[in-house]
C-alpha atoms as an extended CHARMM CRD file, in Angstrom:
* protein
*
        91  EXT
         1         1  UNK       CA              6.8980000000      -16.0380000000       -6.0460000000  PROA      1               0.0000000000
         2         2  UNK       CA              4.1200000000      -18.8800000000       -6.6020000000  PROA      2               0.0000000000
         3         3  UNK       CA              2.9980000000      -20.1550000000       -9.4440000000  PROA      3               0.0000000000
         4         4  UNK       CA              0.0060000000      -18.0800000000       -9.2140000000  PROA      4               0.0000000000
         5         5  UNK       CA              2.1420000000      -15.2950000000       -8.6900000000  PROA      5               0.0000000000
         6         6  UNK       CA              3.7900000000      -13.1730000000       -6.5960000000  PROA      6               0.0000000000
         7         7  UNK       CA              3.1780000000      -13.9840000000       -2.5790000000  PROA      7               0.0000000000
         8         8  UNK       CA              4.8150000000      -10.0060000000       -1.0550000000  PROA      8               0.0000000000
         9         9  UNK       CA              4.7300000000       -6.8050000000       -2.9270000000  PROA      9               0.0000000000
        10        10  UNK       CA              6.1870000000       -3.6090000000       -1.9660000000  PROA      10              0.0000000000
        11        11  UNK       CA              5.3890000000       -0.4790000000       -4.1010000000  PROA      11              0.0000000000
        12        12  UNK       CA              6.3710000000        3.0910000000       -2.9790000000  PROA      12              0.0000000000
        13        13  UNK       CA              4.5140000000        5.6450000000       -4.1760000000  PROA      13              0.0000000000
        14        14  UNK       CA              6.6570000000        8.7580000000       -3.5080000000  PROA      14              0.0000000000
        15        15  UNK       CA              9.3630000000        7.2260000000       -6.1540000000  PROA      15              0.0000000000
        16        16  UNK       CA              6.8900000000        6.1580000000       -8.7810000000  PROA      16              0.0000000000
        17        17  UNK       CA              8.0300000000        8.0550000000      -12.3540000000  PROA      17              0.0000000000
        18        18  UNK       CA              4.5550000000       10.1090000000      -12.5990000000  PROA      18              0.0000000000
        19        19  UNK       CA              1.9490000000       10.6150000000      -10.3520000000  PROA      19              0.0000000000
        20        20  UNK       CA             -0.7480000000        9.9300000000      -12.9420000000  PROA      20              0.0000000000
        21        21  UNK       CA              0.4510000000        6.3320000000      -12.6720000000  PROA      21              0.0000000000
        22        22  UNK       CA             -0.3080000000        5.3910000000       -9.6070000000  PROA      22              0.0000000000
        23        23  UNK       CA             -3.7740000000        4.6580000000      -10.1850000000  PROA      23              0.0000000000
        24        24  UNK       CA             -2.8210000000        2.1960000000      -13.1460000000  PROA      24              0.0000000000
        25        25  UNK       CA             -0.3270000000        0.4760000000      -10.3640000000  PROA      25              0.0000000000
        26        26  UNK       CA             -2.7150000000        0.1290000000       -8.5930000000  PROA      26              0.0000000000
        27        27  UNK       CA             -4.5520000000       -1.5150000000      -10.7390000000  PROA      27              0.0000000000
        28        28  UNK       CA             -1.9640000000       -3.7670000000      -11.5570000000  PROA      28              0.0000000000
        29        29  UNK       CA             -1.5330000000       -4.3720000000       -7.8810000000  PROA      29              0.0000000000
        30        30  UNK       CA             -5.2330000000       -5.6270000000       -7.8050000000  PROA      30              0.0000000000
        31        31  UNK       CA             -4.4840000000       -7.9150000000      -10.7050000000  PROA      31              0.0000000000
        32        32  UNK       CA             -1.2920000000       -9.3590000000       -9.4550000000  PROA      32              0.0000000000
        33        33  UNK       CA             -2.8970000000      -10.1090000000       -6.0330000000  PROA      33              0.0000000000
        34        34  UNK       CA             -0.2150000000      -10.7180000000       -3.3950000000  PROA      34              0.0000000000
        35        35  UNK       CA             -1.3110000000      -12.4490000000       -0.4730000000  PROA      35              0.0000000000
        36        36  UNK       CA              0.6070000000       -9.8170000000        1.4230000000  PROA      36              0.0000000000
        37        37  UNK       CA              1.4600000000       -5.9710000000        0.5200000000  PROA      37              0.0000000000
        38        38  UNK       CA              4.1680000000       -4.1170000000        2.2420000000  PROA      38              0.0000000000
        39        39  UNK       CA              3.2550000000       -0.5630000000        1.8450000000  PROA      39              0.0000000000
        40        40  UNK       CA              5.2600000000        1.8040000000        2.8100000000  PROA      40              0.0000000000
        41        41  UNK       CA              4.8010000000        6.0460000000        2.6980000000  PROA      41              0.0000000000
        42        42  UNK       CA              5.9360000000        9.0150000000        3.4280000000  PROA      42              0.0000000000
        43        43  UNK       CA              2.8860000000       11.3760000000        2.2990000000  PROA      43              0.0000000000
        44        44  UNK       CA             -0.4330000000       10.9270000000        4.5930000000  PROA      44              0.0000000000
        45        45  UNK       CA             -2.4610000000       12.0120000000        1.6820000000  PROA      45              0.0000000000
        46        46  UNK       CA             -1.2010000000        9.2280000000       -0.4490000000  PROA      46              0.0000000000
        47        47  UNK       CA             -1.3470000000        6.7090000000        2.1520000000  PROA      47              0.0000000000
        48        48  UNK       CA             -5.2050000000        7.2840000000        2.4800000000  PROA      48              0.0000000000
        49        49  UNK       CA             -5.8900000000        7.5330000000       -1.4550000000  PROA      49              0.0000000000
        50        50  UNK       CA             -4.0740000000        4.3500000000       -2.0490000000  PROA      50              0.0000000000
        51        51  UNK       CA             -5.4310000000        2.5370000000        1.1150000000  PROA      51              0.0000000000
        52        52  UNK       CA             -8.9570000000        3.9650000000        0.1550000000  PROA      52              0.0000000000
        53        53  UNK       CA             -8.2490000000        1.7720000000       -2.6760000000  PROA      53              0.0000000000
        54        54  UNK       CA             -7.1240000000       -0.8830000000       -1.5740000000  PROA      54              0.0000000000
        55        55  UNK       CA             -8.7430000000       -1.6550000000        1.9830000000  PROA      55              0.0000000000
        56        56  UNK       CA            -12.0710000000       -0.0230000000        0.6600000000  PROA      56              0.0000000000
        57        57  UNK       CA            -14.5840000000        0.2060000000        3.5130000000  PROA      57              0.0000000000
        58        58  UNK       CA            -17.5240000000       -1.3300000000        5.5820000000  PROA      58              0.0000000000
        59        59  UNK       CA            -19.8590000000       -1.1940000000        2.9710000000  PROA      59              0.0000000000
        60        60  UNK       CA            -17.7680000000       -1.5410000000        0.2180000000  PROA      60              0.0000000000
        61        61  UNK       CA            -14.5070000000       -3.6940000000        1.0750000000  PROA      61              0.0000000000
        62        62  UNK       CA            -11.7130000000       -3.6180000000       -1.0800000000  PROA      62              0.0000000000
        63        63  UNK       CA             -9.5530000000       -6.6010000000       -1.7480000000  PROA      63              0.0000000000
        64        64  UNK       CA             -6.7440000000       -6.3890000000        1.3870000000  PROA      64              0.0000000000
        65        65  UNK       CA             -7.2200000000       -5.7000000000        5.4280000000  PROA      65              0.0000000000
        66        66  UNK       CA             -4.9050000000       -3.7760000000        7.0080000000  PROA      66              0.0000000000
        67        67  UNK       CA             -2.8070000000       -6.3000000000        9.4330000000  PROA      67              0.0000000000
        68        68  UNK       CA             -0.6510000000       -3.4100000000       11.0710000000  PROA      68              0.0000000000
        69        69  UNK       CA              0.6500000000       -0.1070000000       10.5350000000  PROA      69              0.0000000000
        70        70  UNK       CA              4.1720000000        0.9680000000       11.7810000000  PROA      70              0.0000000000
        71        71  UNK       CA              5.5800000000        4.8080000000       12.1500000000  PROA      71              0.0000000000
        72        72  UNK       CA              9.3030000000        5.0390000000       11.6160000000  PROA      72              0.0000000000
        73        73  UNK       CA             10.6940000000        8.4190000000       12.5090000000  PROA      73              0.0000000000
        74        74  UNK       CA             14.1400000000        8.2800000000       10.4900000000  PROA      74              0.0000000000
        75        75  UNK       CA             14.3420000000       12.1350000000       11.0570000000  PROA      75              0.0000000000
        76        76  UNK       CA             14.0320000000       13.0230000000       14.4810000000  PROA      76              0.0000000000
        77        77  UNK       CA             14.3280000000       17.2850000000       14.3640000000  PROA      77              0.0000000000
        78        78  UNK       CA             11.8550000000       16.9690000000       11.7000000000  PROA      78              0.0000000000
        79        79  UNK       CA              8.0930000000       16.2360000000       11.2380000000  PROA      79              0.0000000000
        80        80  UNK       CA              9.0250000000       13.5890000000        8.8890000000  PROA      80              0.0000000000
        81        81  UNK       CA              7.4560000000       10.5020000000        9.2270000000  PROA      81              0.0000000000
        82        82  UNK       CA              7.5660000000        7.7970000000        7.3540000000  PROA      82              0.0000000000
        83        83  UNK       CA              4.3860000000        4.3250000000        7.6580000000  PROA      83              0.0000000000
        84        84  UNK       CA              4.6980000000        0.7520000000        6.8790000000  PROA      84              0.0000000000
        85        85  UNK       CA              1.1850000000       -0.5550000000        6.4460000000  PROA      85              0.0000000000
        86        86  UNK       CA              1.0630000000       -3.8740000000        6.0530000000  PROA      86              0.0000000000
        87        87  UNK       CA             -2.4780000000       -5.4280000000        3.8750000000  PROA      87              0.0000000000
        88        88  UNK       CA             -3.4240000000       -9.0470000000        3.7880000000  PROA      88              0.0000000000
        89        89  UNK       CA             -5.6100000000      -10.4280000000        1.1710000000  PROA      89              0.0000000000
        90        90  UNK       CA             -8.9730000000      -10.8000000000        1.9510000000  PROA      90              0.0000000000
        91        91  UNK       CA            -10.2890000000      -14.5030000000        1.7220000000  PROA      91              0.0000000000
Protein backbone atom coordinates (compact mmCIF):
# COMPACT_ATOMS: atom_id res chain seq x y z
CA UNK A 1 0.00 0.00 0.00
CA UNK A 2 1.12 3.75 -0.87
CA UNK A 3 0.30 6.57 0.67
CA UNK A 4 -2.14 7.30 -1.95
CA UNK A 5 -3.43 4.03 -1.47
CA UNK A 6 -3.51 0.73 -2.31
CA UNK A 7 -0.94 -0.28 -5.40
CA UNK A 8 -2.80 -4.36 -6.22
CA UNK A 9 -6.36 -5.25 -5.63
CA UNK A 10 -7.95 -8.50 -6.01
CA UNK A 11 -11.80 -8.74 -5.70
CA UNK A 12 -13.75 -11.96 -6.60
CA UNK A 13 -16.97 -11.60 -7.54
CA UNK A 14 -18.44 -15.13 -7.23
CA UNK A 15 -17.79 -14.85 -3.21
CA UNK A 16 -19.07 -11.34 -2.78
CA UNK A 17 -22.11 -11.51 0.12
CA UNK A 18 -24.93 -10.22 -2.48
CA UNK A 19 -24.94 -9.80 -5.93
CA UNK A 20 -26.58 -6.37 -5.76
CA UNK A 21 -23.22 -5.26 -4.38
CA UNK A 22 -21.09 -5.65 -6.86
CA UNK A 23 -21.86 -2.62 -8.63
CA UNK A 24 -21.18 -0.48 -5.36
CA UNK A 25 -17.59 -2.49 -5.30
CA UNK A 26 -17.11 -1.51 -8.08
CA UNK A 27 -17.49 1.67 -7.44
CA UNK A 28 -15.34 1.59 -4.65
CA UNK A 29 -12.80 -0.08 -6.84
CA UNK A 30 -12.89 3.10 -9.11
CA UNK A 31 -12.37 5.25 -6.06
CA UNK A 32 -9.59 3.33 -4.50
CA UNK A 33 -7.68 3.24 -7.85
CA UNK A 34 -5.00 0.54 -7.79
CA UNK A 35 -2.42 0.89 -10.23
CA UNK A 36 -2.93 -2.79 -10.85
CA UNK A 37 -6.20 -5.13 -10.45
CA UNK A 38 -5.94 -8.82 -10.25
CA UNK A 39 -9.25 -10.04 -11.34
CA UNK A 40 -10.02 -13.20 -11.18
CA UNK A 41 -13.59 -15.25 -12.31
CA UNK A 42 -15.22 -18.05 -12.69
CA UNK A 43 -18.61 -16.80 -14.44
CA UNK A 44 -18.06 -15.38 -18.20
CA UNK A 45 -21.07 -13.26 -17.73
CA UNK A 46 -19.60 -11.53 -14.78
CA UNK A 47 -16.27 -11.21 -16.19
CA UNK A 48 -17.73 -9.09 -19.13
CA UNK A 49 -20.20 -6.92 -16.85
CA UNK A 50 -17.43 -6.06 -14.54
CA UNK A 51 -14.74 -5.60 -17.31
CA UNK A 52 -17.46 -3.58 -19.30
CA UNK A 53 -16.99 -1.48 -16.35
CA UNK A 54 -13.96 -1.25 -15.81
CA UNK A 55 -11.96 -1.38 -19.26
CA UNK A 56 -14.97 0.56 -20.90
CA UNK A 57 -14.42 0.79 -24.66
CA UNK A 58 -13.00 2.68 -27.78
CA UNK A 59 -15.19 5.40 -27.52
CA UNK A 60 -15.73 5.48 -24.09
CA UNK A 61 -12.58 4.10 -22.05
CA UNK A 62 -12.92 3.18 -18.66
CA UNK A 63 -10.24 3.73 -16.10
CA UNK A 64 -7.91 0.24 -16.49
CA UNK A 65 -6.48 -1.72 -19.82
CA UNK A 66 -6.47 -5.12 -19.80
CA UNK A 67 -2.55 -6.24 -19.57
CA UNK A 68 -3.33 -10.11 -19.90
CA UNK A 69 -5.84 -12.62 -19.35
CA UNK A 70 -4.97 -16.19 -18.10
CA UNK A 71 -7.40 -19.50 -18.23
CA UNK A 72 -6.73 -21.90 -15.40
CA UNK A 73 -8.52 -25.18 -15.82
CA UNK A 74 -8.43 -26.48 -12.04
CA UNK A 75 -11.13 -29.08 -13.13
CA UNK A 76 -10.13 -30.98 -15.95
CA UNK A 77 -13.49 -33.55 -16.58
CA UNK A 78 -15.39 -30.45 -16.28
CA UNK A 79 -16.19 -27.27 -18.32
CA UNK A 80 -15.04 -25.30 -15.47
CA UNK A 81 -12.89 -22.64 -16.11
CA UNK A 82 -11.69 -20.29 -14.13
CA UNK A 83 -9.74 -16.31 -15.74
CA UNK A 84 -7.22 -14.13 -14.22
CA UNK A 85 -7.47 -10.81 -15.99
CA UNK A 86 -5.08 -8.65 -15.09
CA UNK A 87 -6.07 -4.35 -15.59
CA UNK A 88 -3.53 -1.61 -15.40
CA UNK A 89 -4.47 1.88 -14.71
CA UNK A 90 -4.79 3.99 -17.45
CA UNK A 91 -2.37 7.10 -17.38
Amino acid sequence: MTASGPSTCTPYPPFLVELAAVPETLARLKKLAPWRVNYVSCDPATLARDLAALVGSKENPGPYEIRDMNLFDIFPQTYHMEVLARLKRRK
